[in-house]
N, CA, C and O atoms as CSV, one atom per row, in Angstrom:
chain,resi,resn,atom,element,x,y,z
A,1,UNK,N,N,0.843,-1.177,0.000
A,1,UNK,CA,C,0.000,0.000,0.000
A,1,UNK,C,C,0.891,1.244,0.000
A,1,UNK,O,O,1.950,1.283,0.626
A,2,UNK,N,N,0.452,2.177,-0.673
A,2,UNK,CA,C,1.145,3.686,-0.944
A,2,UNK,C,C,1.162,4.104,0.737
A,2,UNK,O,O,0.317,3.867,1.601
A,3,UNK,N,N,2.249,4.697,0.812
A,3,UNK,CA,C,1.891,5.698,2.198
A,3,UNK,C,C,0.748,6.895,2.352
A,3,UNK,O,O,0.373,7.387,3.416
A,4,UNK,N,N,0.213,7.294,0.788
A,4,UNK,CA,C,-0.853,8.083,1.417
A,4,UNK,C,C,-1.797,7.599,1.476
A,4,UNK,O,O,-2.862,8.215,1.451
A,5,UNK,N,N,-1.693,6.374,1.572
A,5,UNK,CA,C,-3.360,5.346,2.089
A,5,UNK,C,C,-3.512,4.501,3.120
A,5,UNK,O,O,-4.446,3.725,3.325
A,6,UNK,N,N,-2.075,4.784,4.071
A,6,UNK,CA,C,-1.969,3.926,5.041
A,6,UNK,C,C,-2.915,3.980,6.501
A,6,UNK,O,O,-3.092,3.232,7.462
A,7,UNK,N,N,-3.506,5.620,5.957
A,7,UNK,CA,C,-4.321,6.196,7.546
A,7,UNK,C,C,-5.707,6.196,6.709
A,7,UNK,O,O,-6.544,6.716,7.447
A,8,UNK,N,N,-6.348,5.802,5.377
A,8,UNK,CA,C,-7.394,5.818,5.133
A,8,UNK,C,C,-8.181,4.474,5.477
A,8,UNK,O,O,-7.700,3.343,5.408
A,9,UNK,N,N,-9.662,4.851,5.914
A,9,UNK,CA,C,-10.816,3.763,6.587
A,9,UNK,C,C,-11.065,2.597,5.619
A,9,UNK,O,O,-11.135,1.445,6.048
A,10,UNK,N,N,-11.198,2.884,4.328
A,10,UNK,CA,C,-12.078,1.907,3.400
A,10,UNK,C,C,-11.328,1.798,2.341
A,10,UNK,O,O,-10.678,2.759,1.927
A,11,UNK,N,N,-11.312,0.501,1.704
A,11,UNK,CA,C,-10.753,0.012,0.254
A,11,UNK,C,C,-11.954,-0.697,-0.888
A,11,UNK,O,O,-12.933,-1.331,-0.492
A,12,UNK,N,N,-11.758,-0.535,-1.808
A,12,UNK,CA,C,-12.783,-1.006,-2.923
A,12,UNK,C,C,-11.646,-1.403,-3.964
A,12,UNK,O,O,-10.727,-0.598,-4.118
A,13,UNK,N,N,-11.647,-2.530,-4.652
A,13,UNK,CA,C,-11.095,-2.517,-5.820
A,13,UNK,C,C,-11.180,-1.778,-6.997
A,13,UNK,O,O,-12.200,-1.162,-7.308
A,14,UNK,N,N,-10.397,-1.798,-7.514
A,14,UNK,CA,C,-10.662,-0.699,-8.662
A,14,UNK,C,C,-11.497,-1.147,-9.594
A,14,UNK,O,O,-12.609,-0.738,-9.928
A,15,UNK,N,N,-10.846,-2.032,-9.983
A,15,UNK,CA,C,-12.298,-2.619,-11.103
A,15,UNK,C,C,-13.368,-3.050,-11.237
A,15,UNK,O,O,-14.043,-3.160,-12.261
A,16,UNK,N,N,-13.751,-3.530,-9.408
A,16,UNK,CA,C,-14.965,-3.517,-8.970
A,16,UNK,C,C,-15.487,-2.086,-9.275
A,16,UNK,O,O,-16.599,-2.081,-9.803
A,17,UNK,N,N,-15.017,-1.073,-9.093
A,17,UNK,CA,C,-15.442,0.197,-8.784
A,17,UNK,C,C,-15.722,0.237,-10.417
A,17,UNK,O,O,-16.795,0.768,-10.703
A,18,UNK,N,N,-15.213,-0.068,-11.136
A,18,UNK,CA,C,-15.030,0.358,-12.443
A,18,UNK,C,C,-16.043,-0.047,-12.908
A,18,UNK,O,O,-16.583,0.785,-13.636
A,19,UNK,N,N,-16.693,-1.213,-12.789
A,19,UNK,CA,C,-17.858,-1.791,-13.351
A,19,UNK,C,C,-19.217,-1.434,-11.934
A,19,UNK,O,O,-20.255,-2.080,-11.782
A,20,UNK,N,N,-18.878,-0.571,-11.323
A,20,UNK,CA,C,-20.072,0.390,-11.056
A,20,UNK,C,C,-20.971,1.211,-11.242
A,20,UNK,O,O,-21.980,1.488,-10.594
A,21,UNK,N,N,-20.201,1.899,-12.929
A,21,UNK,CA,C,-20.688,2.426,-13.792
A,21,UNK,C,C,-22.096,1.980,-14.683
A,21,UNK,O,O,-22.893,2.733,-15.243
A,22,UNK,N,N,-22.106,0.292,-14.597
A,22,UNK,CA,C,-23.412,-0.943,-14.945
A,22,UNK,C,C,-24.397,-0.333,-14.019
A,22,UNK,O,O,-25.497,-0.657,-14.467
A,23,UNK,N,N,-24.551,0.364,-12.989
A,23,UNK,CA,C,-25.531,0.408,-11.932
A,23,UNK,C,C,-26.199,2.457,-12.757
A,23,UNK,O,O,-27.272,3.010,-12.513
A,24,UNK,N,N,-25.303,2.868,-13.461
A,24,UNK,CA,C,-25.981,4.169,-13.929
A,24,UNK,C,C,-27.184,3.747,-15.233
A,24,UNK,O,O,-26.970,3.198,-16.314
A,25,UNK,N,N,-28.413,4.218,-14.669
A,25,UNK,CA,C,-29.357,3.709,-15.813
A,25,UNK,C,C,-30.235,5.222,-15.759
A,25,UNK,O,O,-31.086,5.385,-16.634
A,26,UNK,N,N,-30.085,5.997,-15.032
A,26,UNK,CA,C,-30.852,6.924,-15.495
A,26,UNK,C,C,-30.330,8.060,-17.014
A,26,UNK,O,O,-29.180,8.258,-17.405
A,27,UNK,N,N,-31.585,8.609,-17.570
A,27,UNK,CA,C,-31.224,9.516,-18.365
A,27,UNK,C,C,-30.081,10.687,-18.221
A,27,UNK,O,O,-30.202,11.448,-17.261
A,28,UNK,N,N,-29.177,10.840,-18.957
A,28,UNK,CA,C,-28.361,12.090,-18.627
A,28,UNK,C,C,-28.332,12.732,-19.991
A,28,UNK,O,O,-29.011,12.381,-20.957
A,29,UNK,N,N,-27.428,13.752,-19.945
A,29,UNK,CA,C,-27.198,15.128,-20.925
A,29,UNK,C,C,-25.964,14.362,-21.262
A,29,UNK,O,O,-25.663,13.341,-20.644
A,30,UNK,N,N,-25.389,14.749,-22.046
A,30,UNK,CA,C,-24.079,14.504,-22.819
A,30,UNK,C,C,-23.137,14.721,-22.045
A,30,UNK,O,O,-22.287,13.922,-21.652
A,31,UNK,N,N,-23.321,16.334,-21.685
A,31,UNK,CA,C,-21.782,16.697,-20.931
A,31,UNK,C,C,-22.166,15.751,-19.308
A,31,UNK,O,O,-21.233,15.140,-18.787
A,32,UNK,N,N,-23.275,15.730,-18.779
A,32,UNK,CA,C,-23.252,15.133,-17.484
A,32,UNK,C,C,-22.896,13.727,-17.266
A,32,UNK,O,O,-22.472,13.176,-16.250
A,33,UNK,N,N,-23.230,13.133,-18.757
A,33,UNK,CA,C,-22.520,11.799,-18.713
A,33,UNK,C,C,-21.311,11.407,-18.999
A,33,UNK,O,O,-20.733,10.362,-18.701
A,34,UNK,N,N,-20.788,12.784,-19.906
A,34,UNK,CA,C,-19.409,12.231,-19.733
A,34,UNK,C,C,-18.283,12.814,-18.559
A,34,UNK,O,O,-17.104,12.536,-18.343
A,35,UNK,N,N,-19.291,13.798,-17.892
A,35,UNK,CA,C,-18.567,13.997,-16.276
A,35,UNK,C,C,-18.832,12.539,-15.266
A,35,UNK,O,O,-18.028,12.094,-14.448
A,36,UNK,N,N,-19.833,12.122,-15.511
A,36,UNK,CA,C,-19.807,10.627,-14.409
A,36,UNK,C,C,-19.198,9.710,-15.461
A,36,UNK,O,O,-18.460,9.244,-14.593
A,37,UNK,N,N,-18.883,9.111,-16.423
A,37,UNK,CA,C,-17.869,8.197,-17.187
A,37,UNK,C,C,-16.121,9.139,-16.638
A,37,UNK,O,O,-15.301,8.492,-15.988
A,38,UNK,N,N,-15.944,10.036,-16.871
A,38,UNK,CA,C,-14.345,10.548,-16.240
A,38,UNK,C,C,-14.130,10.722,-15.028
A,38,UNK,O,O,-13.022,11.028,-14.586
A,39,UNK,N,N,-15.318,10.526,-14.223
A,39,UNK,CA,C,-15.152,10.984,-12.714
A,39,UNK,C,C,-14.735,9.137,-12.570
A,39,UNK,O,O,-13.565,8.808,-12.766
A,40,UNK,N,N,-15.667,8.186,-12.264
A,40,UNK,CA,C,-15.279,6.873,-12.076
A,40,UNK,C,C,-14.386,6.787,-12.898
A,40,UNK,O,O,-13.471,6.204,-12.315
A,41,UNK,N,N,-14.044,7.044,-14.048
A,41,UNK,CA,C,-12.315,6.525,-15.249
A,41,UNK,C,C,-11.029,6.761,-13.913
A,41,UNK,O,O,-10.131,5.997,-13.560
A,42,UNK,N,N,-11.502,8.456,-13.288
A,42,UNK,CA,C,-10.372,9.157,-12.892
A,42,UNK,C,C,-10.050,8.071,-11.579
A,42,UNK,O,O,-8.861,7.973,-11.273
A,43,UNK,N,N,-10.873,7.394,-10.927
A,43,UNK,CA,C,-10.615,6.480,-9.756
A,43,UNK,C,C,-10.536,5.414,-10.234
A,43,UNK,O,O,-9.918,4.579,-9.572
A,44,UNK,N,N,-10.994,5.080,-11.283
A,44,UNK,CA,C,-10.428,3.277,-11.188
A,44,UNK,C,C,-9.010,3.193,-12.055
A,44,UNK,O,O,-8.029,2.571,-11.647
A,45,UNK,N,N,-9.046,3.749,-13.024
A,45,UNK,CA,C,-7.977,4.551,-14.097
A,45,UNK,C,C,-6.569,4.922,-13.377
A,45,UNK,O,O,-5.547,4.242,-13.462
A,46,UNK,N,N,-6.716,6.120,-12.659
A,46,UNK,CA,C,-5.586,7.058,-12.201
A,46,UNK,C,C,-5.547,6.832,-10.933
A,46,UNK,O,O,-4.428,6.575,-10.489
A,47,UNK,N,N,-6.772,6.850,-9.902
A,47,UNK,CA,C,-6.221,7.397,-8.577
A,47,UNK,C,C,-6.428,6.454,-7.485
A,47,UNK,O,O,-6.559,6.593,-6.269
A,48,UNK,N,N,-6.418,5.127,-8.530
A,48,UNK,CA,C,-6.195,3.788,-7.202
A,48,UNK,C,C,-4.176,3.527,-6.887
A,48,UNK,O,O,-3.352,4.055,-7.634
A,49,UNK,N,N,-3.838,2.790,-5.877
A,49,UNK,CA,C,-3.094,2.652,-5.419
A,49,UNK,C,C,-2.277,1.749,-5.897
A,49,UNK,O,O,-2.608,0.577,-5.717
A,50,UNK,N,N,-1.014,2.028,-6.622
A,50,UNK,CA,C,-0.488,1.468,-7.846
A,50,UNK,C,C,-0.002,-0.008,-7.286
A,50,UNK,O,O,0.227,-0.999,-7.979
A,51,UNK,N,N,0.088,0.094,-5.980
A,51,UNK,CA,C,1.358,-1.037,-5.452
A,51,UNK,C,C,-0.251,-2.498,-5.130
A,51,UNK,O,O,0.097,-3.660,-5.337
A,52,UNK,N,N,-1.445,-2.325,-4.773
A,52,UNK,CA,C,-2.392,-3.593,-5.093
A,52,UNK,C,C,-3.237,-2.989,-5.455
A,52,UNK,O,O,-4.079,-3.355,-4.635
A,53,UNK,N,N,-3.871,-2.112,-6.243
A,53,UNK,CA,C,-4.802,-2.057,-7.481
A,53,UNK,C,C,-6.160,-1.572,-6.913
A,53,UNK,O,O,-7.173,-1.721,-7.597
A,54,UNK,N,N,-6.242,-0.798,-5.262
A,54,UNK,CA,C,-7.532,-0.659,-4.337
A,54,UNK,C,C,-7.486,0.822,-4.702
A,54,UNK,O,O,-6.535,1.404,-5.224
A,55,UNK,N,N,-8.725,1.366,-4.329
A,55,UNK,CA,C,-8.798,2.682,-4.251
A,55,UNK,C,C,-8.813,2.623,-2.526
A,55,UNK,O,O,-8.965,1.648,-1.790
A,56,UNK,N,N,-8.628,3.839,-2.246
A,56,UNK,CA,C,-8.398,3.701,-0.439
A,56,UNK,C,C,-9.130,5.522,-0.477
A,56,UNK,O,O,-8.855,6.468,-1.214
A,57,UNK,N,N,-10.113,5.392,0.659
A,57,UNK,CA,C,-11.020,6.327,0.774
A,57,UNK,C,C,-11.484,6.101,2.129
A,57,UNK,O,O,-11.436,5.036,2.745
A,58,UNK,N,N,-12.050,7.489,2.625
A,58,UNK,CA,C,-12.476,7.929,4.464
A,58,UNK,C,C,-13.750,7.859,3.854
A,58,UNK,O,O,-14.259,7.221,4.775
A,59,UNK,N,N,-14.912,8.030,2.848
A,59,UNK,CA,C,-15.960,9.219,2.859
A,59,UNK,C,C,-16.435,8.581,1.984
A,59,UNK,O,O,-16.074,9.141,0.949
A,60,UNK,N,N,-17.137,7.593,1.702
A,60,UNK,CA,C,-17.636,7.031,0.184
A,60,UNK,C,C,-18.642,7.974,-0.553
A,60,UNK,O,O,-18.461,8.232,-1.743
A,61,UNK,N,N,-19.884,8.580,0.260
A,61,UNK,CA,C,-20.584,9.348,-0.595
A,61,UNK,C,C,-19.632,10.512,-0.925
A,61,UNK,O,O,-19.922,10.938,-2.043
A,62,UNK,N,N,-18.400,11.326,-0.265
A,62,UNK,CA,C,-18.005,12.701,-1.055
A,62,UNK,C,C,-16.993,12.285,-1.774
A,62,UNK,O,O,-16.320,13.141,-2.349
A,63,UNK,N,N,-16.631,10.811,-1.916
A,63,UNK,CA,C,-15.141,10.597,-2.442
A,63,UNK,C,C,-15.541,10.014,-3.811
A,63,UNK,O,O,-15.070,10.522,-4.828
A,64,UNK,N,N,-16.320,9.055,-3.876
A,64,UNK,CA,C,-16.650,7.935,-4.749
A,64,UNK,C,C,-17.896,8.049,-5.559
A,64,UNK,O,O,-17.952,7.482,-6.651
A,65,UNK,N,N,-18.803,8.675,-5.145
A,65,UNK,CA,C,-20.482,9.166,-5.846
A,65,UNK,C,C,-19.876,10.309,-6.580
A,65,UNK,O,O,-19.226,11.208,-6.046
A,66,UNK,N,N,-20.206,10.175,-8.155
A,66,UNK,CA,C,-20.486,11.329,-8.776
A,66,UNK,C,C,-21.453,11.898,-8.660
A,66,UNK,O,O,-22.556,11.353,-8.626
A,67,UNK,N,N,-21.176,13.579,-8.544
A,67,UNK,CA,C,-22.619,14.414,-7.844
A,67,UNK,C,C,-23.588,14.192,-8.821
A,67,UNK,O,O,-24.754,13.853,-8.620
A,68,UNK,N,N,-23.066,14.393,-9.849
A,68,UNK,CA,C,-24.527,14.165,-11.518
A,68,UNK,C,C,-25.237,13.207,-11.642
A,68,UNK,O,O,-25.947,13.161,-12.646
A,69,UNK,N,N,-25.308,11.702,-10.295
A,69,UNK,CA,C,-26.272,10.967,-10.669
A,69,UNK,C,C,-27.716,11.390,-9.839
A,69,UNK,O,O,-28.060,11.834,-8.744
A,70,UNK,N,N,-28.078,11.118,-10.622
A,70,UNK,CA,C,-30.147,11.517,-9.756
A,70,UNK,C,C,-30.178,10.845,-9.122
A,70,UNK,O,O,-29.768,9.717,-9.396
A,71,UNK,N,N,-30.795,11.230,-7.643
A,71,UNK,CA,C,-31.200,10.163,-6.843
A,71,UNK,C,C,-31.327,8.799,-6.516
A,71,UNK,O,O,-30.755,8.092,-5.686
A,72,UNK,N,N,-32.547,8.506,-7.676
A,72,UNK,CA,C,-32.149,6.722,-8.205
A,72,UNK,C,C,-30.710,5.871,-8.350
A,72,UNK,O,O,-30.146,4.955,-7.752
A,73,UNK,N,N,-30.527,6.508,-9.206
A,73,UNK,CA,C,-28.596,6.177,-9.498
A,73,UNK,C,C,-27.598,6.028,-8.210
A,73,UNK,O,O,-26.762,5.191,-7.869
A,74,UNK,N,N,-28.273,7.685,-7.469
A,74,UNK,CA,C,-26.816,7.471,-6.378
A,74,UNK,C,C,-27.293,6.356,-5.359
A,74,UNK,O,O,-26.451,5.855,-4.614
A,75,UNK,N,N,-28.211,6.074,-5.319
A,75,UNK,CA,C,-28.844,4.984,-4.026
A,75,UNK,C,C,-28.252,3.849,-4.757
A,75,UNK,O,O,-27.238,3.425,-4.203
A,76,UNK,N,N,-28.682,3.055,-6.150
A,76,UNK,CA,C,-28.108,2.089,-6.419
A,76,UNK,C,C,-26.677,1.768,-6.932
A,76,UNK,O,O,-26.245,0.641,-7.174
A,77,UNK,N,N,-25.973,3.020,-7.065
A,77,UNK,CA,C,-24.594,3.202,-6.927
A,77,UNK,C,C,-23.905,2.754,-5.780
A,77,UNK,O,O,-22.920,2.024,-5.672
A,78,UNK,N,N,-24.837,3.514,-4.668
A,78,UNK,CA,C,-24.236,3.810,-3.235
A,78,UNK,C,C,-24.453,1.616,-2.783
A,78,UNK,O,O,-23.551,0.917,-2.323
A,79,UNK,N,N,-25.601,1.233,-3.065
A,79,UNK,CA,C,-25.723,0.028,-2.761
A,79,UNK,C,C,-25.028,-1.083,-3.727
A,79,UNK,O,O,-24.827,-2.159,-3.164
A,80,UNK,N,N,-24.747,-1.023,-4.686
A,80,UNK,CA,C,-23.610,-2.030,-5.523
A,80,UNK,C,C,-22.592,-1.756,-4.941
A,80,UNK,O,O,-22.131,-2.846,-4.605
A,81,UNK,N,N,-21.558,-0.528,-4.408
A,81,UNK,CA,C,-20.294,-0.041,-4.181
A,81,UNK,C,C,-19.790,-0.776,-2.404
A,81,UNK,O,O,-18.798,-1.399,-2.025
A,82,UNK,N,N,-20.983,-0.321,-1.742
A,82,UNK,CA,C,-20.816,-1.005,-0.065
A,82,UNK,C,C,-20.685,-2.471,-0.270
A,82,UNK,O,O,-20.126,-3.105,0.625
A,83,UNK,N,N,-21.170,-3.176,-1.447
A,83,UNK,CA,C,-21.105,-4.474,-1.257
A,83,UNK,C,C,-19.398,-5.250,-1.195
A,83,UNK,O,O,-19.009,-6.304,-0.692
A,84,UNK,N,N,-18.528,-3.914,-2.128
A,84,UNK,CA,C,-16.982,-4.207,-2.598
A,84,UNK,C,C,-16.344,-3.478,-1.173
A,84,UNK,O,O,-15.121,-3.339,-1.195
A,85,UNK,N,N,-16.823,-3.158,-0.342
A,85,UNK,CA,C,-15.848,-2.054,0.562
A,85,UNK,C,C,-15.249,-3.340,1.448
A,85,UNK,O,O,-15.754,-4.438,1.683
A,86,UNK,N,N,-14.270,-2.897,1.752
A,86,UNK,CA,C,-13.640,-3.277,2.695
A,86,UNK,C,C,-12.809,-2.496,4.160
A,86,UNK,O,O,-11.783,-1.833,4.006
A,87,UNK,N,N,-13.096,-2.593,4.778
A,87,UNK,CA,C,-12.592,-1.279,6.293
A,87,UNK,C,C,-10.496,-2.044,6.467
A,87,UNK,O,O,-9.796,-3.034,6.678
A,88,UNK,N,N,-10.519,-0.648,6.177
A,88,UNK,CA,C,-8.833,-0.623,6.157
A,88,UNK,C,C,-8.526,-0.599,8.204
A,88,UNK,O,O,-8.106,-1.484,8.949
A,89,UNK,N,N,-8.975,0.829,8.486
A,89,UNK,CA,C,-8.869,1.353,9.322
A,89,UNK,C,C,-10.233,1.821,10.425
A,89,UNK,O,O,-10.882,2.803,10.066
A,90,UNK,N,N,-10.521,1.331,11.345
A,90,UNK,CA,C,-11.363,2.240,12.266
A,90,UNK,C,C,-11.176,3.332,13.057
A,90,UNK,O,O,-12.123,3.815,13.678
């Protein structure tokens, strides 16, 4: 694990996370969908933890939920994603 993830609470795999994107079914706008396709790219893509492949996060709804899904979305986002978490740290 990177040292700047050694004091964070929760881990998710990345590519679990990556195929979280299957759980977005509501309607969007163009630009709003391709802000939630680069927001999840930018975490499973870039800003998981190079040395085992986890994203490491305190905050799942402000870290991991893109703000642009509607309601519907972020609930079944929020409920596919808790199923991959794992507690690093209490």
């Amino acid at each position: 694990m990177e040292e700047i993830n050694k004091n964070k609470k929760y881990r998710i795999g990345s590519v679990y996370y990556e195929f979280s994107g299957r759980e977005v079914t509501d309607t969007y706008s163009e630009i709003a969908s391709i802000k939630i396709i680069d927001f999840i790219s930018d975490w499973s893509d870039v800003n998981f933890d190079k040395t085992d492949a986890y994203i490491y996060f305190d905050d799942l709804e402000k870290e991991l939920v893109p703000p642009e899904l509607t309601p519907a979305d972020r609930k079944r986002f929020i409920e596919y994603l808790e199923k991959g978490i794992e507690v690093v740290n209490k």
